[in-house]
ROSE-4610 file (N, C-alpha, C; in Angstrom, 1 decimal, always signed):
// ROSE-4610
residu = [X/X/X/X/X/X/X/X/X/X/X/X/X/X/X/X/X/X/X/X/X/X/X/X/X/X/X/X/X/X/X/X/X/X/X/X/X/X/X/X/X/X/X/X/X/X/X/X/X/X/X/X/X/X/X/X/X/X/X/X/X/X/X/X/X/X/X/X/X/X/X/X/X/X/X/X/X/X/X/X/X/X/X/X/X/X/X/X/X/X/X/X/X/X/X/X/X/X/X/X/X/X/X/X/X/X/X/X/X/X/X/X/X/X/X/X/X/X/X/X/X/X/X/X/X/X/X/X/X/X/X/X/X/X/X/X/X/X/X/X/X/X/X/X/X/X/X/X/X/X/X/X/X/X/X/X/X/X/X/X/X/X/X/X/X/X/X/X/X/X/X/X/X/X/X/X/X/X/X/X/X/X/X/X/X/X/X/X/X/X/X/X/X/X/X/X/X/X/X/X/X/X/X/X/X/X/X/X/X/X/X/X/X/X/X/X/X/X/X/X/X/X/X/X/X/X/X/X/X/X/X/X/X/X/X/X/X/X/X/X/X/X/X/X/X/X/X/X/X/X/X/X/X/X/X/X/X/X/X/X/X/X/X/X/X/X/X/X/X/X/X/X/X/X/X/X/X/X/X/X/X/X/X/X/X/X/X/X/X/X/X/X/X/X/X/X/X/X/X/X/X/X/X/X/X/X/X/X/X/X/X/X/X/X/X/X/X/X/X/X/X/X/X/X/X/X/X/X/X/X/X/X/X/X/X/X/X/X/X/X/X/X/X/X/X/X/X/X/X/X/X/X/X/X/X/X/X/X/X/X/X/X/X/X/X/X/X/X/X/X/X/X/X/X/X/X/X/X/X/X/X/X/X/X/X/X/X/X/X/X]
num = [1/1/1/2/2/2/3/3/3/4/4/4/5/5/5/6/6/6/7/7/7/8/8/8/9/9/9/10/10/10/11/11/11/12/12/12/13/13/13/14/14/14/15/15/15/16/16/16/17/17/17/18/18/18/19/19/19/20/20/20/21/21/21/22/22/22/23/23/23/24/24/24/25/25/25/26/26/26/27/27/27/28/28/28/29/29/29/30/30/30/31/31/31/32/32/32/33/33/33/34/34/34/35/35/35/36/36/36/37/37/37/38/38/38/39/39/39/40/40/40/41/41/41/42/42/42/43/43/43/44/44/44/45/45/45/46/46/46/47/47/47/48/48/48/49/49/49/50/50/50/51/51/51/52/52/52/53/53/53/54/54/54/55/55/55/56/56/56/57/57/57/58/58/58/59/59/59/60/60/60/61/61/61/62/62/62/63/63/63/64/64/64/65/65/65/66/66/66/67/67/67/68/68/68/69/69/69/70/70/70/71/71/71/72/72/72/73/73/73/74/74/74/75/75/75/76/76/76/77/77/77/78/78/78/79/79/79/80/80/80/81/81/81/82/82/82/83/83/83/84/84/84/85/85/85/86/86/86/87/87/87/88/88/88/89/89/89/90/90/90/91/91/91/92/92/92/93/93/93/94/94/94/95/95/95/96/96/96/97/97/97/98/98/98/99/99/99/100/100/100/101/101/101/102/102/102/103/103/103/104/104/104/105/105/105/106/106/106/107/107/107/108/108/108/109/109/109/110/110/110/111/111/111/112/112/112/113/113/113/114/114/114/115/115/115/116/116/116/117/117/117/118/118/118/119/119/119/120/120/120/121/121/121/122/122/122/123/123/123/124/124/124/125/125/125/126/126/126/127/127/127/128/128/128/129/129/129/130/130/130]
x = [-63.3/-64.0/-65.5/-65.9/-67.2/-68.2/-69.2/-69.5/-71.0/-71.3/-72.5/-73.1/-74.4/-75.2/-75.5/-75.4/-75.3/-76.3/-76.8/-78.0/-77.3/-76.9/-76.4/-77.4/-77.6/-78.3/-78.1/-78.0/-77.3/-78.6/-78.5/-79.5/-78.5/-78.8/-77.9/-76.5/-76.1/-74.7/-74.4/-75.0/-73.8/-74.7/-73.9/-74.3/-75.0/-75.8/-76.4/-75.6/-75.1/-74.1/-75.1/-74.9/-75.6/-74.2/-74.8/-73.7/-74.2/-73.8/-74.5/-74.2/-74.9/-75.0/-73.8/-72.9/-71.8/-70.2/-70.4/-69.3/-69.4/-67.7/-67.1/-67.6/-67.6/-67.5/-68.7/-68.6/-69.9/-70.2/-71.3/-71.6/-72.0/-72.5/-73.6/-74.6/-75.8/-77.2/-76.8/-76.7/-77.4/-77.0/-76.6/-75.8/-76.0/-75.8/-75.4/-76.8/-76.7/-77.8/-78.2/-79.5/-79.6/-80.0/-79.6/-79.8/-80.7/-80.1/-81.2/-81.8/-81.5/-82.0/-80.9/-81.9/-81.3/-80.9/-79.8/-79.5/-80.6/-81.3/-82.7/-83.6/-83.6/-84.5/-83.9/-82.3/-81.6/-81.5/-81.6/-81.6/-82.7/-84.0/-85.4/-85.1/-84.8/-85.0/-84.6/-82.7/-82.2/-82.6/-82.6/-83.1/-84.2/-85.4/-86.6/-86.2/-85.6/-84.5/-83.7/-83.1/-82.4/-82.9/-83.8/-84.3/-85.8/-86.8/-88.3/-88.6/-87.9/-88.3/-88.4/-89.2/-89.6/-88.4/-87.8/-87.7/-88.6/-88.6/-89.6/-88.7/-89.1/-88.7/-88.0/-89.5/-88.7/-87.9/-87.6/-86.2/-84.8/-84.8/-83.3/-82.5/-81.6/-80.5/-79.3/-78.1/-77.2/-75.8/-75.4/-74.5/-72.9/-72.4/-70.9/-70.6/-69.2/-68.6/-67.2/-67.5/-66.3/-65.7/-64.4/-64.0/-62.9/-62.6/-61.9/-61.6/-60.3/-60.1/-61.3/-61.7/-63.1/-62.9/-63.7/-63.8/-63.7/-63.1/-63.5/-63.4/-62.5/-62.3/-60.9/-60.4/-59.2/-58.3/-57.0/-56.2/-56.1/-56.6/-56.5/-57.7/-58.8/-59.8/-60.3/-61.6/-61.4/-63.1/-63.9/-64.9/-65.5/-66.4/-67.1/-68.1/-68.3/-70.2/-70.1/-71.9/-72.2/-73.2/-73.1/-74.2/-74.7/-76.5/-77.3/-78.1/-79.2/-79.6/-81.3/-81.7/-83.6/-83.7/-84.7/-86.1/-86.9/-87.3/-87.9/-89.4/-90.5/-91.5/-91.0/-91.9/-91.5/-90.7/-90.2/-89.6/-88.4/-87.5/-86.3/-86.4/-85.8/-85.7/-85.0/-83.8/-82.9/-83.7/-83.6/-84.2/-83.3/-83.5/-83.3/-81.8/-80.8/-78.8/-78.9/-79.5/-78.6/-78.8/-77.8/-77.7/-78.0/-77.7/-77.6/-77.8/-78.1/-77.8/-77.2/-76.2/-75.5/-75.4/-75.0/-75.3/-73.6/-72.9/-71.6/-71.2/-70.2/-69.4/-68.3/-67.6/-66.4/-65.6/-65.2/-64.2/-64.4/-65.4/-65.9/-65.5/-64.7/-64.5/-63.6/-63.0/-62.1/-63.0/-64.6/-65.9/-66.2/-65.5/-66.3/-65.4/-65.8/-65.4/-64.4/-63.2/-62.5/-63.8/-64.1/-65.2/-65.1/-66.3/-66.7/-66.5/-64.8/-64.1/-63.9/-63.7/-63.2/-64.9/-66.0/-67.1/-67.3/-66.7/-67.0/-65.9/-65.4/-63.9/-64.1/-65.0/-65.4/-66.9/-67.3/-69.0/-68.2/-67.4/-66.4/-65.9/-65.5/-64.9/-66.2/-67.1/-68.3/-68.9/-68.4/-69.4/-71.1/-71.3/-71.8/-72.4/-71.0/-71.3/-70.1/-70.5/-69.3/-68.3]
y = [+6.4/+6.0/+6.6/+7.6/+7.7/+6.8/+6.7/+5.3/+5.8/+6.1/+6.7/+5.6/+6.4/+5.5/+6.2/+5.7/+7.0/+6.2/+6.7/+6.5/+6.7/+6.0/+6.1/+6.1/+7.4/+7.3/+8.4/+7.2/+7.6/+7.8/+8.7/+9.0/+9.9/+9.2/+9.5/+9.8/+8.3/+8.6/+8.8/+9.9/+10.9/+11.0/+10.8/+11.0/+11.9/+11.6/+12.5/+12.5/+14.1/+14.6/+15.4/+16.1/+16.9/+17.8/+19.3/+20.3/+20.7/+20.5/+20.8/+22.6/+22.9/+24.7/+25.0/+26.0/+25.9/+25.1/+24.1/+23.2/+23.6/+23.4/+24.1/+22.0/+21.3/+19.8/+19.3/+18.4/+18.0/+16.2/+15.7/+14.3/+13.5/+12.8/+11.5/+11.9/+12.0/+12.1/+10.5/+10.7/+10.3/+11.0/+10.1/+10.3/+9.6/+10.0/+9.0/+8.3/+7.3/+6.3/+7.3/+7.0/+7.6/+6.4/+6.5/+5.3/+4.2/+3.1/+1.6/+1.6/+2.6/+2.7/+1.6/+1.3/+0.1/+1.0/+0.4/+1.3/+1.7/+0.9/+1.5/+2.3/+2.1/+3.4/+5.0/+4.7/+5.5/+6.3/+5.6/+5.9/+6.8/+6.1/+6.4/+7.9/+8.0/+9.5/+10.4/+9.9/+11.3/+11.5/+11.0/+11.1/+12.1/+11.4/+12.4/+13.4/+13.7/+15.0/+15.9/+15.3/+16.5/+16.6/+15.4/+15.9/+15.8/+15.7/+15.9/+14.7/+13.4/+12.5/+10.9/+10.3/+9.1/+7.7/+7.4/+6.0/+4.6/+4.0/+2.6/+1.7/+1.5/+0.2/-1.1/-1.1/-2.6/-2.8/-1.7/-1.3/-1.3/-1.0/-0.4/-2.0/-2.1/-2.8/-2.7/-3.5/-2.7/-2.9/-1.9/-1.7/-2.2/-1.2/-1.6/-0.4/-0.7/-0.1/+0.3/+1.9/+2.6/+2.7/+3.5/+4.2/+5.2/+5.8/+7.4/+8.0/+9.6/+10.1/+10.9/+11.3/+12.3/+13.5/+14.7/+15.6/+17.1/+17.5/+18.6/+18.1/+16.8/+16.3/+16.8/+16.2/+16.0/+14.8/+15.0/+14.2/+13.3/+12.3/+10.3/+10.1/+11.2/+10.4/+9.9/+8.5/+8.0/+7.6/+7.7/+7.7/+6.4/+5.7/+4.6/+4.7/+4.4/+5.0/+3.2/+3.4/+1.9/+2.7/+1.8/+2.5/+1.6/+2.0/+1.9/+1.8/+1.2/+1.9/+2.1/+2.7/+2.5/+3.0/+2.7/+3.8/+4.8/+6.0/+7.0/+7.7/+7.9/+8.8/+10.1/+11.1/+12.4/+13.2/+14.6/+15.5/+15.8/+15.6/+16.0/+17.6/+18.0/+19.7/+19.6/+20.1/+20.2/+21.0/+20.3/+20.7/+20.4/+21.5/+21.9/+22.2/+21.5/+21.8/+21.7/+21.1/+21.3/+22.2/+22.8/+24.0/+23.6/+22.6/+22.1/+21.0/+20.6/+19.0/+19.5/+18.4/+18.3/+16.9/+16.9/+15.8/+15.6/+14.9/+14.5/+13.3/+13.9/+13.1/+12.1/+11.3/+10.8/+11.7/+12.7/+13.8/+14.9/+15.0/+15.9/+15.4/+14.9/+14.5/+15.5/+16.0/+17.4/+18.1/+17.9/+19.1/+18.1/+17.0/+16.0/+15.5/+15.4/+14.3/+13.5/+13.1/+12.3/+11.1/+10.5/+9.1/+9.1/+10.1/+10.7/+10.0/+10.6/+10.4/+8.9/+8.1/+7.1/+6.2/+6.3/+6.2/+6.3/+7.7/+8.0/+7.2/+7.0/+6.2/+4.4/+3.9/+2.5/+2.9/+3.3/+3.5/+3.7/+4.6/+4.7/+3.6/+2.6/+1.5/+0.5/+0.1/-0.2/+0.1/+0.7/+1.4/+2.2/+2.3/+3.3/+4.5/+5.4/+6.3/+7.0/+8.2/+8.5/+9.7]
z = [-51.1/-52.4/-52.3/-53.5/-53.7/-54.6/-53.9/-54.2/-55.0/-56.5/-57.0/-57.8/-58.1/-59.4/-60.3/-61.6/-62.7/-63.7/-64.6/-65.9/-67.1/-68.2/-69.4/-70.2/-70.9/-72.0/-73.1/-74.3/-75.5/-76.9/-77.1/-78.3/-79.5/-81.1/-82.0/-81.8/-81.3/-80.9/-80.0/-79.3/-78.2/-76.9/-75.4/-74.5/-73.7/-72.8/-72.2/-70.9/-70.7/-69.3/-69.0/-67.9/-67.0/-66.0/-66.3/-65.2/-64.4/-63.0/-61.8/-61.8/-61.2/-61.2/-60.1/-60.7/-59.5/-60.2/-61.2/-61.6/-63.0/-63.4/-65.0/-65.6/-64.9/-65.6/-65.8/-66.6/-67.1/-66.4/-65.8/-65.1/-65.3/-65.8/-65.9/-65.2/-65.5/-64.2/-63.7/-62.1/-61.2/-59.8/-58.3/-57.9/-56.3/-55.5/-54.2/-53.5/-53.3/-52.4/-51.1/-50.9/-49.7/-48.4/-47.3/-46.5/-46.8/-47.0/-47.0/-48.8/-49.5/-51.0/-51.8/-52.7/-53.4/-54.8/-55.7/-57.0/-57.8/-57.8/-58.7/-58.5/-57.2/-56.5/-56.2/-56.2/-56.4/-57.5/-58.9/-60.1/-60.4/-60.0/-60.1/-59.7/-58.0/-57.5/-57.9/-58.5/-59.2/-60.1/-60.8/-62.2/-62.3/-61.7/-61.5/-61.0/-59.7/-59.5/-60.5/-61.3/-62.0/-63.6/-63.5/-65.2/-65.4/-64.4/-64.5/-65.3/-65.2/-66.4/-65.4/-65.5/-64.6/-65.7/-64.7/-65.4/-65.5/-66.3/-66.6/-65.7/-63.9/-63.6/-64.3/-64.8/-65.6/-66.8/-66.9/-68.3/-68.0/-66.5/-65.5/-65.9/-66.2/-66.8/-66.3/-65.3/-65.2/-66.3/-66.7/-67.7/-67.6/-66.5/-66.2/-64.9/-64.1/-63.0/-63.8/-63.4/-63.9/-62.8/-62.8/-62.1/-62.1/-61.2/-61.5/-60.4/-60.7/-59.7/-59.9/-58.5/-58.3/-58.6/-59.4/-59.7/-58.8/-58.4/-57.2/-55.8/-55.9/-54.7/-54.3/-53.0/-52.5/-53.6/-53.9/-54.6/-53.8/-55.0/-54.7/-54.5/-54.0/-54.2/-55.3/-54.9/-56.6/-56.4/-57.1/-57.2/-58.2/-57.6/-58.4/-58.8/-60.3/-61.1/-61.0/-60.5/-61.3/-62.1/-63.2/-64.4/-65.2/-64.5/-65.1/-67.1/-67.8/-68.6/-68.6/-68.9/-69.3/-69.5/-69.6/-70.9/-70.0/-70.3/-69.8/-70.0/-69.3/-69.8/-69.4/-70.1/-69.9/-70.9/-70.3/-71.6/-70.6/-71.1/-70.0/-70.1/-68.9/-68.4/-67.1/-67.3/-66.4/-64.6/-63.7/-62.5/-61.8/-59.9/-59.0/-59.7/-59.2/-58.9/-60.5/-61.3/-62.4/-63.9/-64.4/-64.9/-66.4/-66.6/-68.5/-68.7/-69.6/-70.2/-71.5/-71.4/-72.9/-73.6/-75.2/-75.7/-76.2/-75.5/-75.5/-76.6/-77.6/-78.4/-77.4/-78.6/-77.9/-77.6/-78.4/-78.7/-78.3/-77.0/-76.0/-74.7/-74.4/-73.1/-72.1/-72.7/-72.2/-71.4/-71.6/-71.4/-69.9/-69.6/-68.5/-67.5/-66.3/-65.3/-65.2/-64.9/-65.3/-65.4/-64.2/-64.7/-65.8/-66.6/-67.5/-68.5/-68.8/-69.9/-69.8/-68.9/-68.4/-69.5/-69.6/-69.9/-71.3/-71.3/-72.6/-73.7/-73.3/-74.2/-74.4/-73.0/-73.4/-73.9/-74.2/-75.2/-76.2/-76.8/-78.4/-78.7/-77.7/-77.9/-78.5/-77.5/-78.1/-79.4/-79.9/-80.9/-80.4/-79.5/-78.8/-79.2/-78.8/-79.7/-80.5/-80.9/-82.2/-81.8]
């Protein structure tokens, strides 16, 4: 089991994914704890890592635990997002590994991660996004 932390954030509807440089699929920004790091602090570093944008501590909220067969893995493996939400300063700009940000519909999931889709399908359900 891969065990990540991911950032949901949804503006007019549609999600914000991120493609790491190197991969046809599209992710959730975040991504693995690093020794003794707590989810928030986790959240905090990727984040700042792949999108130059600071999260507001005291906004971080936790949302829900997906989960999924892992993307580019060995078959069966299955990967777990716990996912995050907050608020952000800054101007997003995709940095270091990642190649794009995109603004994901429900009816873009084919473009994503299994998780992903797994995500994207209970946010549609929510009314979320569209």
């Amino acid at each position: 089991m891969i065990d990540a932390i991911a950032w949901i954030y949804i503006q007019d509807q549609k999600l914000l994914c991120v493609r790491t440089k190197g991969k046809d699929a599209f992710y959730l920004p975040g991504g693995k704890r690093e020794l003794g790091e707590s989810d928030e602090a986790t959240l905090v570093r990727e984040i700042r890592e792949e999108l130059n944008v600071i999260l507001q501590p005291n906004t971080i909220r936790w949302f829900q635990v997906y989960e999924a067969d892992a993307h580019g893995y060995q078959p069966g493996t299955q990967v777990r997002l716990t996912c995050y939400r907050a608020d952000f300063s800054g101007t997003m700009q995709p940095s270091g590994e990642i190649a794009e940000l995109a603004w994901i519909e429900s009816g873009e999931g084919d473009r994503c991660a299994p998780v992903n889709q797994v995500v994207i399908n209970d946010l549609r359900r929510q009314g979320l996004i569209q």
